[in-house]
FIBAKE-625291 format. One record per residue (C-alpha): residue in one letter; x, y, z. Coordinates in steps of 0.2 Angstrom, whole numbers, padded with zeros to 4 digits. Layout:
! residues N
- A/X/Y/Z
...
END
This chain:
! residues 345
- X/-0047/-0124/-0083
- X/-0054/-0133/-0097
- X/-0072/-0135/-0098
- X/-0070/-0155/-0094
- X/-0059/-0148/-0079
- X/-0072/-0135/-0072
- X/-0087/-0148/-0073
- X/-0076/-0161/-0063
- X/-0073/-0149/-0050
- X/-0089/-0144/-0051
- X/-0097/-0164/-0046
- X/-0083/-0163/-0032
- X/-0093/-0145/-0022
- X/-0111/-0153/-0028
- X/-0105/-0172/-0020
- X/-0099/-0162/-0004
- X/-0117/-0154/-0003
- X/-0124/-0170/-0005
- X/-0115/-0177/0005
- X/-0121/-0163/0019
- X/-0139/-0166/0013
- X/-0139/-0185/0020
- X/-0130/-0181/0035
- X/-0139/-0180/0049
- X/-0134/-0162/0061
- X/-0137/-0155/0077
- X/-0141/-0135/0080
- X/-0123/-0133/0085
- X/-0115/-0143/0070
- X/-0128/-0131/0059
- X/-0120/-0114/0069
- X/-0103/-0121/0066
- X/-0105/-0123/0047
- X/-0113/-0106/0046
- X/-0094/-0100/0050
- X/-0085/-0112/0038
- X/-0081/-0125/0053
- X/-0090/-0140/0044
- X/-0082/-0158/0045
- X/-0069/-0165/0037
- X/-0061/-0180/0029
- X/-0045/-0174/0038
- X/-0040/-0158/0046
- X/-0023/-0162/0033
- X/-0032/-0161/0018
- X/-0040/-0148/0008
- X/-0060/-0148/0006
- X/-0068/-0145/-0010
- X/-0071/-0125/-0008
- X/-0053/-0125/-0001
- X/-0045/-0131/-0017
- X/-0058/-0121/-0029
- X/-0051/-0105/-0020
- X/-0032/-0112/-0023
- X/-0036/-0114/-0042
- X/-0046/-0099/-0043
- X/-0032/-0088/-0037
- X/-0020/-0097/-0048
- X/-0031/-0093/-0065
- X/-0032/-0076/-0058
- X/-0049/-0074/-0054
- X/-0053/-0060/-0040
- X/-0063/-0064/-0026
- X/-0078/-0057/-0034
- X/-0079/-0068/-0047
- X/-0075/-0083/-0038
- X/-0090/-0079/-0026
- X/-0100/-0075/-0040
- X/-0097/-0095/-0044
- X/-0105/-0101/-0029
- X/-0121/-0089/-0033
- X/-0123/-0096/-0054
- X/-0122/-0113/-0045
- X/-0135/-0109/-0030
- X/-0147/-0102/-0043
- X/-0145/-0115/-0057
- X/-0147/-0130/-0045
- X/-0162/-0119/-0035
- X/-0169/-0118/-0053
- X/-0169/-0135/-0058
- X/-0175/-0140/-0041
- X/-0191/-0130/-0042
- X/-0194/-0135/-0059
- X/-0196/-0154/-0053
- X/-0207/-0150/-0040
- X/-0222/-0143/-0042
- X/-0226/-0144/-0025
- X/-0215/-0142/-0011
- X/-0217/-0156/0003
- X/-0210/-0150/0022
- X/-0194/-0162/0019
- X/-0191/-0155/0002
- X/-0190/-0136/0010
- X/-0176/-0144/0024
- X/-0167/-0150/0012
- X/-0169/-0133/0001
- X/-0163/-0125/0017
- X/-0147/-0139/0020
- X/-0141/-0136/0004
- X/-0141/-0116/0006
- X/-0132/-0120/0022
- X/-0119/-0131/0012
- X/-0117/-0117/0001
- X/-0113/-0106/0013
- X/-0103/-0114/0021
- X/-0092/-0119/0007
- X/-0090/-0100/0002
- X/-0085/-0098/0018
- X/-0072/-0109/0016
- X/-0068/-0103/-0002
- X/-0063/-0086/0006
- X/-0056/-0090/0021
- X/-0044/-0100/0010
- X/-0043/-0086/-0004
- X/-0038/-0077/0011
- X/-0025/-0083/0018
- X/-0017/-0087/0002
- X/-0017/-0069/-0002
- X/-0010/-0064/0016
- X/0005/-0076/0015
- X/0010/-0068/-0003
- X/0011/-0052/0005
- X/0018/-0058/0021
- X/0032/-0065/0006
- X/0036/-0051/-0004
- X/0037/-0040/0011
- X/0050/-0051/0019
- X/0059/-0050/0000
- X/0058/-0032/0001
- X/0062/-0030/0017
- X/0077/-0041/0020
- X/0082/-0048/0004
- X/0084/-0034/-0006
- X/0088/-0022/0008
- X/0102/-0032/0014
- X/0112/-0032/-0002
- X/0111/-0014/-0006
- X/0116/-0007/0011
- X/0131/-0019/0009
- X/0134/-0010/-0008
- X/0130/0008/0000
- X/0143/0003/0016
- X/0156/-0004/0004
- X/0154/0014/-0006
- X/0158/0024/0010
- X/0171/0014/0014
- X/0177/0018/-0003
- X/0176/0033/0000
- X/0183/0035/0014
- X/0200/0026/0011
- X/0202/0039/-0003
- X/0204/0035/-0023
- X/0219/0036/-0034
- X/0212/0047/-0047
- X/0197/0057/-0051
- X/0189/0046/-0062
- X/0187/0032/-0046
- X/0181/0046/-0037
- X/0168/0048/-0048
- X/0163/0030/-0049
- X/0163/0026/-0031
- X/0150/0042/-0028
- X/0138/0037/-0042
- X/0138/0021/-0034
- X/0134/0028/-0016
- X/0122/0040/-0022
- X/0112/0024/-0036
- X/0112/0013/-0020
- X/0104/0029/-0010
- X/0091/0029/-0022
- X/0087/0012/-0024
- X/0087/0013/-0006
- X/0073/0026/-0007
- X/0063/0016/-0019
- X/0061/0001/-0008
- X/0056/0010/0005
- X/0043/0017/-0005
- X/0038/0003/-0012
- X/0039/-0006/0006
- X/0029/0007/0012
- X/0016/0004/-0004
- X/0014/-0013/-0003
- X/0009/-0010/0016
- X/-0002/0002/0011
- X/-0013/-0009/-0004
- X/-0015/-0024/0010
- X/-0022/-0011/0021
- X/-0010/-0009/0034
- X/-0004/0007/0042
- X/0011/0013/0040
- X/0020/0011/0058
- X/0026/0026/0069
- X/0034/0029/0084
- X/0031/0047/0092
- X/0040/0058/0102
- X/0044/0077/0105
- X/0054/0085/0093
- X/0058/0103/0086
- X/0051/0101/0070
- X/0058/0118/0065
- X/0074/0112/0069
- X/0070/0096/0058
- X/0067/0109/0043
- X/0084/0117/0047
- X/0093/0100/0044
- X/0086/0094/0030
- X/0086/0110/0021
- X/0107/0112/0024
- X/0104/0092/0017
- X/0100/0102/0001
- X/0110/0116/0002
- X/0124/0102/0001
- X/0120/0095/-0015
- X/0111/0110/-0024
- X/0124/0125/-0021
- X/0113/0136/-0034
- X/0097/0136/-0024
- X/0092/0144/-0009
- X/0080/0138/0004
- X/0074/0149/0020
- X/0066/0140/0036
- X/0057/0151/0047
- X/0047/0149/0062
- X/0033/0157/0072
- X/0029/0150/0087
- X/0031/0134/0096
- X/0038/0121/0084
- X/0036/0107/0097
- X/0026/0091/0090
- X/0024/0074/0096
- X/0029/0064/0080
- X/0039/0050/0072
- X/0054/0061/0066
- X/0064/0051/0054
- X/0045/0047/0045
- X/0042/0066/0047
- X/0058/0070/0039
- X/0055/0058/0025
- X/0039/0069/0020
- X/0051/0084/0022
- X/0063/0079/0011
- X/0050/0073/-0003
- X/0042/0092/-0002
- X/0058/0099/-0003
- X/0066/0091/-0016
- X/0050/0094/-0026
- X/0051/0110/-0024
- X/0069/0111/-0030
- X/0064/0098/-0044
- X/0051/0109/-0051
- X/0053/0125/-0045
- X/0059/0141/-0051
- X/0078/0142/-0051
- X/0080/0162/-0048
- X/0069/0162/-0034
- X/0070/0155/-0015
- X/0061/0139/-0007
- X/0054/0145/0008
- X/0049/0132/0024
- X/0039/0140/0037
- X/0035/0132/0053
- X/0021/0140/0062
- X/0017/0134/0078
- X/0004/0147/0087
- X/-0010/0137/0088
- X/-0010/0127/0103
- X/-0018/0110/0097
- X/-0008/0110/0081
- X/0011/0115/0069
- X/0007/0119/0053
- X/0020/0115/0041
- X/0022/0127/0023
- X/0034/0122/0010
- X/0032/0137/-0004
- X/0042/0139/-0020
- X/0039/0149/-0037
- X/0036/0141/-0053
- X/0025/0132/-0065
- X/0008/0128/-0057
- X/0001/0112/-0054
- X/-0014/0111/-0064
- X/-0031/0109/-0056
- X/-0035/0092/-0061
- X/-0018/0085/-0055
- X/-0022/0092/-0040
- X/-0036/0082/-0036
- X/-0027/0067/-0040
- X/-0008/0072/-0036
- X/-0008/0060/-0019
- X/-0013/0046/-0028
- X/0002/0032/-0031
- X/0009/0032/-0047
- X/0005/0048/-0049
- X/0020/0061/-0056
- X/0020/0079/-0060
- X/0026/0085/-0078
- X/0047/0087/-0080
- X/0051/0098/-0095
- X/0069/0093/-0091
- X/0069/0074/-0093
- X/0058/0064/-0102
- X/0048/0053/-0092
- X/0058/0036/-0095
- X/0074/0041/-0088
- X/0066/0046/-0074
- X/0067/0037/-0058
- X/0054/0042/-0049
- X/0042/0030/-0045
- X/0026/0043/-0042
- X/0026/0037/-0024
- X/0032/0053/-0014
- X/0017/0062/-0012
- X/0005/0044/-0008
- X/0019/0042/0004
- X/0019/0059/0013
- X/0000/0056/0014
- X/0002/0041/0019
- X/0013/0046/0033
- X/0005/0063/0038
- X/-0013/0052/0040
- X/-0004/0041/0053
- X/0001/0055/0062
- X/-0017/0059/0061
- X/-0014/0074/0052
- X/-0018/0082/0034
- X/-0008/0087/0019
- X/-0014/0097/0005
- X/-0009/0108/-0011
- X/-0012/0125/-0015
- X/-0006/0129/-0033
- X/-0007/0146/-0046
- X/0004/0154/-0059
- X/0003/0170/-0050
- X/0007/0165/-0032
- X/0015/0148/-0034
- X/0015/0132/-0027
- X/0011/0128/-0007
- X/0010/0111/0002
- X/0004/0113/0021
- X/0006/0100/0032
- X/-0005/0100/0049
- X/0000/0090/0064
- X/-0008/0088/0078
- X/0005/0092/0094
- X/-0001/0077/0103
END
């Protein structure tokens, strides 16, 4: 806003106070400005603090600073209010303490507003994510299948039609994380929905999942003890699948990935996904389940990479909702370890 601009809007909050200041209230009417539910012109129309809050949040100001408005503007006026009176008469200290309540009540209102405006952007681009992009690329994937399906002509449409499957099962993957980030930066839990499973056996399947696409690697499940869990299988798996393919990502390729399940505590399964290799070093340890946060590939150089560094923030993610933990343990000499504990119930 233009200085011309922020002192106009500026007279509109001070005119609303007042305003306030010669309007007679009753206790109730002081309790219900107190939350923000002061009168209005029209219940249609947008009050002062209301369209400061619109304007803030289109300039980009955060909701610290536009609050921090409202205090510059309580403590100048306070200022010049003291500064004419040397002596404070009983009417002058109610209207000292009206015009505090006017601004609190238009704060109120400020980030209410502030608020909800934020809510129904996310409420927005989660509804993009999740149905107006999703839609078009599982009707790309189901298309590729069918392709696939119905058989080519030659090798070369073979090739295309399973580098289109496998681009739309990756960009698939990135929504979902992305999805699954955005939920997670408007602080809401990622949903799931539990029930007994055999997560040894889940190991088992995703593992073959692997085997299938990396013929030159070896992976080994194991399991000791019970491996029954209460738990949200396919958000399980997709923890599973993110440690594994880690590990076959950066791991060493002359040695085995080894999953072991154990299960002999009675209040808890412990989850270990091991391999050999270049260690994590200690200070991306300490920050390797943050979002956007990637280990080192010596293969590829980072911008043709598609990772997102959203796997691990993810897991977590999805291993807390669980109410469970997920950690790293990682040394040149004894290689890298993520645990995951679940709670069986």
């Amino acid at each position: 806003m233009t200085k011309l601009a922020l002192e106009d809007h500026i007279f509109d909050l001070l005119r609303f106070v007042a305003d306030d200041l010669e309007t007679a209230q009753t206790p109730r009417e002081r309790f219900d400005k107190s939350r923000g539910d002061g009168p209005k012109d029209s219940p249609f129309s947008q009050s002062a603090a209301e369209l400061h809050a619109a304007l803030r949040l289109a300039d980009g100001f955060n909701i610290d600073q536009m609050i921090s408005e409202y205090r510059a503007l309580r403590a100048s006026v306070v200022k010049q209010w003291v500064a004419h009176h040397r002596s404070l008469a009983d009417t002058d200290i109610e209207d000292l303490t009206r015009f505090n309540e006017a601004i609190d009540q238009a704060v109120t209102e400020s980030v209410a507003h502030y608020t909800k405006t934020i809510n129904d952007s996310r409420n927005l681009f989660l509804g993009v994510l999740g149905h107006d992009l999703r839609n078009p690329l599982g009707a790309v994937s189901m298309g590729a299948q069918w392709m696939e399906r119905s058989g080519t002509t030659d090798a070369k449409q073979a090739k295309v039609v399973s580098e289109i499957k496998l681009a739309a099962g990756r960009a698939t993957r990135i929504l979902n994380d992305l999805l699954d980030l955005t939920r997670s930066s408007f602080g809401t839990q990622i949903p799931v929905t539990k029930t007994e499973n055999d997560v040894a056996a889940l190991c088992q399947e995703i593992a073959d999942e692997f085997r299938a696409v990396n013929a030159d690697r070896k992976l080994q499940v194991a399991t000791k003890g019970d491996p029954l869990v209460s738990c949200d299988r396919a958000r399980l798996g997709q923890v599973l699948s993110n440690l594994m393919g880690n590990a076959v990502h950066y791991g060493d390729v002359a040695t085995p990935i080894t999953v072991t399940v154990a299960g002999n505590d009675p209040d808890a399964v412990t989850i270990n996904v091991h391999n050999l290799g270049s260690s994590i070093p200690l200070e991306a340890q300490k920050s390797i389940f943050q979002s956007w946060t990637r280990g080192h590939d010596d293969g590829s150089p980072p911008e043709h990479s598609t990772h997102l560094g959203l796997g691990l923030y993810i897991a977590k993610l999805i291993v807390e909702a669980h109410g469970g933990e997920i950690s790293v343990a990682s040394n040149e000499e004894t290689g890298t370890c993520f645990s995951i504990r679940l709670p069986r119930r």
